[in-house]
Backbone as a ProteinNet text record, in pm:
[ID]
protein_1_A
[PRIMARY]
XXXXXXXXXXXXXXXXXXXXXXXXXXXXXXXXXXXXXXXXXXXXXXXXXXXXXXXXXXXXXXXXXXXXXXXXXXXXXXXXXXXXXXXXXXXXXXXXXXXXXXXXXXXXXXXXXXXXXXXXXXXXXXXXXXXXXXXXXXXXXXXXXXXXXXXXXXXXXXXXXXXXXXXXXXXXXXXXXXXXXXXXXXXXXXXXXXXXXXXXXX
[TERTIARY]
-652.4	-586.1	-675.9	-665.2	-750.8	-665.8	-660	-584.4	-664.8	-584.5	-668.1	-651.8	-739.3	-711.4	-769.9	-666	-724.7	-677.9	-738.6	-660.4	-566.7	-564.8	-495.4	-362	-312.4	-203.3	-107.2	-25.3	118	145.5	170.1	148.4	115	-10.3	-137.9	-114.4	-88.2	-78.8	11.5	170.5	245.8	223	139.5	92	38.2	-98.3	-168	-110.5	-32.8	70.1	150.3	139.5	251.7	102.4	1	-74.6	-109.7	-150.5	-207.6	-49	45.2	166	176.6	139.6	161	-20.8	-95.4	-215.6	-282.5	-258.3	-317.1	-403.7	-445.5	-589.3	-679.4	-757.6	-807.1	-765.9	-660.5	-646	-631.3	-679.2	-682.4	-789.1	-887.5	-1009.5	-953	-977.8	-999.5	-1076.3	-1024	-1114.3	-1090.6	-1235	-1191.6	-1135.6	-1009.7	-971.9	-947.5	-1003.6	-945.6	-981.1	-828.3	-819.1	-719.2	-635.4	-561.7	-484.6	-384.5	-316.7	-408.1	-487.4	-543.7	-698.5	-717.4	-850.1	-820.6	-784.3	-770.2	-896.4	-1019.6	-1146.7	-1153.1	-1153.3	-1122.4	-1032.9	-916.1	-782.3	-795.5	-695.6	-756.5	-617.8	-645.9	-545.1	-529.2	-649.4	-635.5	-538.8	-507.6	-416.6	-241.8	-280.4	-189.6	-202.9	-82.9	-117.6	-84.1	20.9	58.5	-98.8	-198	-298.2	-263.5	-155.8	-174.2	-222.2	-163	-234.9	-120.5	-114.9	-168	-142.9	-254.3	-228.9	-230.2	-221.3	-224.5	-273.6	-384	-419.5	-398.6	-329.4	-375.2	-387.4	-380.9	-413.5	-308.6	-201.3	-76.3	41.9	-50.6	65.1	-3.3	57.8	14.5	-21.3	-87.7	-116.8	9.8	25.2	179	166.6	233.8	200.5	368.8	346.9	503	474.4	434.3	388.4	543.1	635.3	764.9	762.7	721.2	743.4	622.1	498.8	430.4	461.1	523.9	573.4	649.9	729.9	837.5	743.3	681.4	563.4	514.8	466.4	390.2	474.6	579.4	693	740.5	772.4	828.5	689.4	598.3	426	351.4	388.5	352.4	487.2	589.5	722.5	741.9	736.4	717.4	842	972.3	1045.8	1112.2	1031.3	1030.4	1198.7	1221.4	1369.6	1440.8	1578.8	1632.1	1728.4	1833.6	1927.4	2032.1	2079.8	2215.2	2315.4	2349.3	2405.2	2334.3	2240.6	2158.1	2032.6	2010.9	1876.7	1900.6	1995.4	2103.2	2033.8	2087.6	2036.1	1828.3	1783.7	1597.8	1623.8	1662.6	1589.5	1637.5	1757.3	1798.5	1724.2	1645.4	1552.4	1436	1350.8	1248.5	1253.6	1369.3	1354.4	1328.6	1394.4	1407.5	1266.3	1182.7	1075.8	987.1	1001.2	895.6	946.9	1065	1050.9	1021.1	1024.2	957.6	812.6	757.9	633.8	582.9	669.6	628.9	647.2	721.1	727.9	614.6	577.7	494.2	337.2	358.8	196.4	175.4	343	365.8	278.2	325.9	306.3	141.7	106.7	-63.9	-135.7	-82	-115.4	-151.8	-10.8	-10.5	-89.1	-163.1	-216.7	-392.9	-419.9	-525.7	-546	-502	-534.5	-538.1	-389.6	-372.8	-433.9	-531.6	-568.7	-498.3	-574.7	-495.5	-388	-470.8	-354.1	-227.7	-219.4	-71.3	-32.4	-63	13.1	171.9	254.8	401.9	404.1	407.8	488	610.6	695.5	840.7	844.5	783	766.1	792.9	652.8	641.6	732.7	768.8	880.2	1031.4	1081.3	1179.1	1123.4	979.6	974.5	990.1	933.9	988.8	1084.3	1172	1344.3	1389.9	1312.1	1383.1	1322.5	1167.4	1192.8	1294.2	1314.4	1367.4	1509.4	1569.8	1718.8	1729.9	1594.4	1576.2	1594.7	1500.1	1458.9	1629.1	1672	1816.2	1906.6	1888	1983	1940.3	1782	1764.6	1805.6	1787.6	1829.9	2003.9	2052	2227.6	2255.2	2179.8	2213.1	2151.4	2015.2	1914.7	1897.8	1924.9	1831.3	1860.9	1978.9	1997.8	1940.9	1934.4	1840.1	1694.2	1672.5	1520.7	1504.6	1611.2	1584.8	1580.1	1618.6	1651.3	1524.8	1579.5	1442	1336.3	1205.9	1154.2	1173.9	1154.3	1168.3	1089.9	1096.7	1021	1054.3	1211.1	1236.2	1173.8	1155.3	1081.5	980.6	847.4	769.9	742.2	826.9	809.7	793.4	892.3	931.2	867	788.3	677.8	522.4	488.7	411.8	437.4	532	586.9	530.9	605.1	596.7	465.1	364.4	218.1	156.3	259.2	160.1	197.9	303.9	351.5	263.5	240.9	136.7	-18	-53.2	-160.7	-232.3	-94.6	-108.5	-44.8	67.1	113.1	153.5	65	76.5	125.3	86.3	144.6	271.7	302.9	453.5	575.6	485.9	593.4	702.4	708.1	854.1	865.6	790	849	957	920.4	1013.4	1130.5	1170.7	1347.2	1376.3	1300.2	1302.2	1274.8	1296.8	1280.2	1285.2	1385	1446.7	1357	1371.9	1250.5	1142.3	1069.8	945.2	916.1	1025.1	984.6	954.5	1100.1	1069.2	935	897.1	776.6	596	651.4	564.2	552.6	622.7	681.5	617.7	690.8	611.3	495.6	435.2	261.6	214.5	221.9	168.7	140	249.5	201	41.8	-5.6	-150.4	-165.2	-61.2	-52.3	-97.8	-27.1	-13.7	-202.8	-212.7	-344.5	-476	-456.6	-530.6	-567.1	-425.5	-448.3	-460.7	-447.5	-444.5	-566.7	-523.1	-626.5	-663.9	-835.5	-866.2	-818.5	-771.3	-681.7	-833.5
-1058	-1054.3	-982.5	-999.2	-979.6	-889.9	-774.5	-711.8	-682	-751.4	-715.8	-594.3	-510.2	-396.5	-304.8	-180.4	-85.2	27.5	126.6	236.6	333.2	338	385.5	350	197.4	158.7	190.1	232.6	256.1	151.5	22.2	-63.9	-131	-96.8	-86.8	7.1	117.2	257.9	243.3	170.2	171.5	48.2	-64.6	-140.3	-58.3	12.6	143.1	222	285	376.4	320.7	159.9	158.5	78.9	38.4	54.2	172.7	271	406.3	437.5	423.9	457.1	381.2	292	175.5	164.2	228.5	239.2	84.6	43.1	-109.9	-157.4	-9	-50.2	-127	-129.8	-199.2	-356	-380.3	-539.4	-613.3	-522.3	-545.3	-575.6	-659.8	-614.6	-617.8	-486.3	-439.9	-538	-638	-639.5	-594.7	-542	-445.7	-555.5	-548.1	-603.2	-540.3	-549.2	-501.1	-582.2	-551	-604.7	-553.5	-579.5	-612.4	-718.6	-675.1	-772.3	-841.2	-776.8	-879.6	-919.5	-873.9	-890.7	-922	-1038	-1027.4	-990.2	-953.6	-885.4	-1018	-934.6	-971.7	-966.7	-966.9	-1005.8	-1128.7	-1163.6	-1310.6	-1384.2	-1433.4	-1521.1	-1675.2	-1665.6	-1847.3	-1802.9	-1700.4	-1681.6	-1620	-1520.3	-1496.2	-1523	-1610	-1681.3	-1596.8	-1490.3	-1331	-1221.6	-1258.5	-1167.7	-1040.2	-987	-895.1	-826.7	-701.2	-712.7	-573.3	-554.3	-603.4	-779.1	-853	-975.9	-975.4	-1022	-989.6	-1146.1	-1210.2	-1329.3	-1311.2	-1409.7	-1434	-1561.2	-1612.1	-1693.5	-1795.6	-1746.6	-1888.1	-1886.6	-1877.3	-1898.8	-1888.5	-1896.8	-1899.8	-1751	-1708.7	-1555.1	-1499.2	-1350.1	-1290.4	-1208.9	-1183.6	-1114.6	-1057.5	-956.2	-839.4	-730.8	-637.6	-538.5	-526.1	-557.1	-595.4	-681.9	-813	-903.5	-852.9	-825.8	-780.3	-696.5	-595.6	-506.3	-543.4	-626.4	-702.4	-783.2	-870.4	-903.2	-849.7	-700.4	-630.2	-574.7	-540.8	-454.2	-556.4	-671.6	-754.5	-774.9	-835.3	-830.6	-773	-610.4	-505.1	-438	-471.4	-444	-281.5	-259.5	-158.4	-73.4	-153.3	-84.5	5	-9.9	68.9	27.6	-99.1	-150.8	-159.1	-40.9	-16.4	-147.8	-175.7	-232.4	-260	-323.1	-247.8	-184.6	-74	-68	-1.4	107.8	216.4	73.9	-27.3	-148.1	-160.9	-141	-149.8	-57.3	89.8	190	196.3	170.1	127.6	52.8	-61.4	-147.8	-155.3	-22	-10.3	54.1	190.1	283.6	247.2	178.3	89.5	19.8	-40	-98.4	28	92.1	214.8	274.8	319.8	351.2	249.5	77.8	49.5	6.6	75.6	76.2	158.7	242.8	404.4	361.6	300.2	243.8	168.2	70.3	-39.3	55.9	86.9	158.3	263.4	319.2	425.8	347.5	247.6	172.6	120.2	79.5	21.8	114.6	259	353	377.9	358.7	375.2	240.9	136.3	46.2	52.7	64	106	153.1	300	416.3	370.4	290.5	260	99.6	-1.9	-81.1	-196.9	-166.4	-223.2	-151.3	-207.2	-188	-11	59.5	181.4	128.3	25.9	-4.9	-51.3	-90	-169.9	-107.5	53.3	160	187.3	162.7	245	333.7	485	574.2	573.8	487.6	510.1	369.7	313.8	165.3	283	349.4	437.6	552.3	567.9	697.2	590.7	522.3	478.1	398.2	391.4	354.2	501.2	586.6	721.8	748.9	713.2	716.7	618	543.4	464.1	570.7	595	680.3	799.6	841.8	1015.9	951.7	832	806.9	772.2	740.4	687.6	830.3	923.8	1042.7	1109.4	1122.6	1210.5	1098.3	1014	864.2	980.3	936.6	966.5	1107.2	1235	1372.1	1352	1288.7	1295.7	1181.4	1084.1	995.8	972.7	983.9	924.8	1083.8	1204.5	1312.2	1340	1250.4	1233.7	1146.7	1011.6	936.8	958.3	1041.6	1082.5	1161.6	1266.6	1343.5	1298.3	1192.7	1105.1	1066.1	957.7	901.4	797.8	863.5	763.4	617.9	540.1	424.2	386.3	253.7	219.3	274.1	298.5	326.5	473.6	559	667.5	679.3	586.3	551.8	550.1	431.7	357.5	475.2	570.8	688.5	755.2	764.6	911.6	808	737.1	646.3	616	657.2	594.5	725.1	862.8	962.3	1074.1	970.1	1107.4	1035.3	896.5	841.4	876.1	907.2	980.6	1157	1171.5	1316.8	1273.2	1167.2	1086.8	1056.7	993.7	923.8	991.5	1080.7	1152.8	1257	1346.4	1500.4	1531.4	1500.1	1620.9	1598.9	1500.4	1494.1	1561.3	1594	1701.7	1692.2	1593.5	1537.9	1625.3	1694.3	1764.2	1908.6	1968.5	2068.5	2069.6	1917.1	1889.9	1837	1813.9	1761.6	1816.4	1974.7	2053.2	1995.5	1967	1920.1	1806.1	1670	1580.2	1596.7	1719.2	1753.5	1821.4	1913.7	1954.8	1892	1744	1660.5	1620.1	1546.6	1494.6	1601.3	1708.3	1813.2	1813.7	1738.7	1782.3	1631.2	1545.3	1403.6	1393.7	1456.4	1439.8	1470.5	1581.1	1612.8	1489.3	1408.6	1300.6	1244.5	1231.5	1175.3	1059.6	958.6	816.8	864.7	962.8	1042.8	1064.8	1166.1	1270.9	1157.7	1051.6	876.5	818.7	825.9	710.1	816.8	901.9	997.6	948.1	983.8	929.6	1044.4	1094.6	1221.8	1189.6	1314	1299.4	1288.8
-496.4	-366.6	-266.5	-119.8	-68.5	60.4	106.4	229.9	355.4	492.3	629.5	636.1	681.7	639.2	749.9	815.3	894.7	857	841.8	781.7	846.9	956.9	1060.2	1121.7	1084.7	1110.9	1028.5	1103.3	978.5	906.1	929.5	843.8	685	757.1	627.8	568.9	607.2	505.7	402.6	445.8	363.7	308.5	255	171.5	66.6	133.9	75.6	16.1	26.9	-35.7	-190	-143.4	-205.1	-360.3	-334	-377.5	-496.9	-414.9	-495.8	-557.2	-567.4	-613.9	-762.5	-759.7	-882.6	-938	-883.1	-949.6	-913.8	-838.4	-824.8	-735.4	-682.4	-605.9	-644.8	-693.9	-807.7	-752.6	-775.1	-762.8	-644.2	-543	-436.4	-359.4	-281.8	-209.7	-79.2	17.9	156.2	206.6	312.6	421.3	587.3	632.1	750.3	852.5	943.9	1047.9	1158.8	1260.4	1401.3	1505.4	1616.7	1738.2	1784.1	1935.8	1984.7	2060.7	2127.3	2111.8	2318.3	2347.7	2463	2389.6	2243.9	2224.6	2076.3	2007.9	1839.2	1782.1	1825.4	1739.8	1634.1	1512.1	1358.2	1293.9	1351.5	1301.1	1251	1148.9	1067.4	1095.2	1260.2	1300.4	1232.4	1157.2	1093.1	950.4	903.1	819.7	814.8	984.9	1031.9	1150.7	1195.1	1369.8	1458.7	1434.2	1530.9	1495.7	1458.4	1453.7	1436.5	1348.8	1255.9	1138.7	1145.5	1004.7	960.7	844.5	755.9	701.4	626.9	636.1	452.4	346.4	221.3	195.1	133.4	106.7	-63.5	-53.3	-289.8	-318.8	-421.7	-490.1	-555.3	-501.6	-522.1	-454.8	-305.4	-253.9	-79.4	19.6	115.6	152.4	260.1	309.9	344.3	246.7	337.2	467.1	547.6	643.4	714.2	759.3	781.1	643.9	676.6	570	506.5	514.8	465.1	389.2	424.5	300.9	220	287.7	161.4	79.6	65.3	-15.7	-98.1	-66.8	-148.4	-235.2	-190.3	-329.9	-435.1	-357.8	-461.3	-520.4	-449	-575.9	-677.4	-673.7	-778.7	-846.5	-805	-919.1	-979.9	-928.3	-1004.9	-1076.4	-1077.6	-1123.9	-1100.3	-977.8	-932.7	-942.7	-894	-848.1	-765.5	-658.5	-514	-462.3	-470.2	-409.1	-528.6	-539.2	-594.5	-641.5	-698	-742.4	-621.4	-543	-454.4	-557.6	-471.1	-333.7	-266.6	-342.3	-259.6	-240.4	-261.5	-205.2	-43	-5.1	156.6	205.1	149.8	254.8	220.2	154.9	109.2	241.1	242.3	339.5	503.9	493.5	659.5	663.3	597.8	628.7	638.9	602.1	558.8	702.7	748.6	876.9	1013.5	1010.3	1099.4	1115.5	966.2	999.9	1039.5	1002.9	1093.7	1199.7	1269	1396.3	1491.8	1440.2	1490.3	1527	1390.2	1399	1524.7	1530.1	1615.5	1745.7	1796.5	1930	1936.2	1886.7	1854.5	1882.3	1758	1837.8	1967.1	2002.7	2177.2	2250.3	2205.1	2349	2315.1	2187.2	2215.4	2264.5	2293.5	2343.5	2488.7	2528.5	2643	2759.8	2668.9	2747.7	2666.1	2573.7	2531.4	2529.6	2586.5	2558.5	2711.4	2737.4	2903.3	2994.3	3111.3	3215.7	3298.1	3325.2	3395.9	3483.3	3535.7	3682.1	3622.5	3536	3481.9	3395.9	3370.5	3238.8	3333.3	3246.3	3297.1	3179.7	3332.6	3195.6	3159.1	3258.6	3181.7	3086.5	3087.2	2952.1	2863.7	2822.8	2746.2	2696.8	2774.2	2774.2	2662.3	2769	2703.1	2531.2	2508.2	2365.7	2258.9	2357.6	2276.8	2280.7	2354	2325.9	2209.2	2238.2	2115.6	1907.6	1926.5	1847.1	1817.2	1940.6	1890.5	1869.1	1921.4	1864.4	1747.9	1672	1502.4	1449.4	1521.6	1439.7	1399	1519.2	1517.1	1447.5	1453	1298.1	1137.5	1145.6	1026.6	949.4	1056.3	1015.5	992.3	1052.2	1045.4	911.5	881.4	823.5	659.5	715.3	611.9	499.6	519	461	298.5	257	87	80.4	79.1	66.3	35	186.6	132.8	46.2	11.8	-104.5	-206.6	-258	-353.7	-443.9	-584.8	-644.7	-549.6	-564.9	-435.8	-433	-305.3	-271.2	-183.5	-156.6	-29.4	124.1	131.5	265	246.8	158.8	194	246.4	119.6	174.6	349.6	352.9	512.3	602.5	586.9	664.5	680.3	591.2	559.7	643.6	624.1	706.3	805.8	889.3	1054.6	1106.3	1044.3	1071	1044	982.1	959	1102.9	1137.4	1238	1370.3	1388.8	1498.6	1489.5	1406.3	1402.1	1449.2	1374.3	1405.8	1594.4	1629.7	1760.8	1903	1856.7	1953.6	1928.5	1892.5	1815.5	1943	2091.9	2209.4	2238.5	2179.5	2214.9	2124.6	2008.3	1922.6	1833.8	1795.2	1751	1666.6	1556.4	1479.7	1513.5	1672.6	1718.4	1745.3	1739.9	1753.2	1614.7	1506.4	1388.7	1280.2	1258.3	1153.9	984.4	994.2	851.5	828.6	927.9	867.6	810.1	965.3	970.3	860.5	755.2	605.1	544.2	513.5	417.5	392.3	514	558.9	451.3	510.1	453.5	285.8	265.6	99.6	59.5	85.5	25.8	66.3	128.5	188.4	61.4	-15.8	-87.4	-204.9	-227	-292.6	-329.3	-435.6	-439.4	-306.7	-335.8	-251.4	-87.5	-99.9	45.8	78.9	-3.8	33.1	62.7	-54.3	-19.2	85.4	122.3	230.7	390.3	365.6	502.4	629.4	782.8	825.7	934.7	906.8	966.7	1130.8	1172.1	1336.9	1441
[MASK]
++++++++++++++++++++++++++++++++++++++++++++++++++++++++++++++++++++++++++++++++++++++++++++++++++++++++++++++++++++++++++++++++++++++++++++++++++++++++++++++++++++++++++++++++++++++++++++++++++++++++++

């Protein structure tokens, strides 16, 4: 199997993660991809036509692409077990969704301020995509924090990868000072090998 691969995207990380977790690096080959979305670079749009990535190519079957469905691959092919059984498979994959939406907004706002023209940056675009994070963040502390304490899963995963990237990309904005309790958890699953792996120097 073959992965588009940047190490910096939350995305990719939680492919990565979920990788070094099941020991299956190895069966994987990295290839480097980058672009954006006014410039696809080397994004491998002839496999994925949204020029994302992560993009996962194998050998029987078409290219997967949504670091979601890829995961779901690798967890059933490596019999991983990341997605529990329902009823707790429900709350894995509402959380799992939540963090990559944290994600996605989060890469919005570095888009934004790094990618579109100065003249056409809105800071309140931006602003209201960080609203849409901090209303995940305060979901997840009221909602999600047994869960995460729980036997790991993918929605942890996801979580813990939305959130080293929000440290990553918008350390000045702080989320961890209204987010104590996350911001522990967070501290605690880092330590993970999978974690210390895939980390990406700030």
């Amino acid at each position: 199997m073959k992965l588009y691969h940047a190490p910096a995207s939350p995305f990719v990380r939680k492919v990565m993660v979920l990788l070094h977790e099941t020991r299956a690096t190895d069966r994987v080959e990295l290839i480097p991809a980058s672009g954006s979305p006014l410039d696809p670079g080397t994004m491998p749009i002839d496999r994925n036509p949204l020029g994302k990535i992560p993009a996962l190519e194998r050998g029987d079957g078409p290219t997967l692409y949504d670091s979601r469905v890829i995961c779901r691959y690798l967890d059933e092919t490596l019999k991983a077990g990341l997605y529990p059984a329902a009823p707790r498979l429900w709350d894995t994959l509402v959380l799992e969704a939540t963090a990559d939406g944290i994600a996605e907004a989060a890469v919005l706002i570095r888009y934004e301020f790094h990618v579109r023209p100065e003249a056409s940056r809105s800071a309140v675009w931006a602003d209201a995509q960080w609203q849409k994070i901090l209303r995940a963040l305060e979901a997840v502390e009221a909602r999600w924090m047994s869960h995460l304490s729980g036997p790991i899963d993918m929605g942890q995963l996801a979580m813990a990868c939305a959130l080293f990237y929000l440290d990553l990309r918008h350390a000045d904005r702080n989320w961890r000072a209204g987010h104590p309790v996350l911001a522990a958890w967070l501290d605690g699953i880092g330590d993970r090998p999978s974690f210390r792996a895939t980390a990406v120097p700030a």
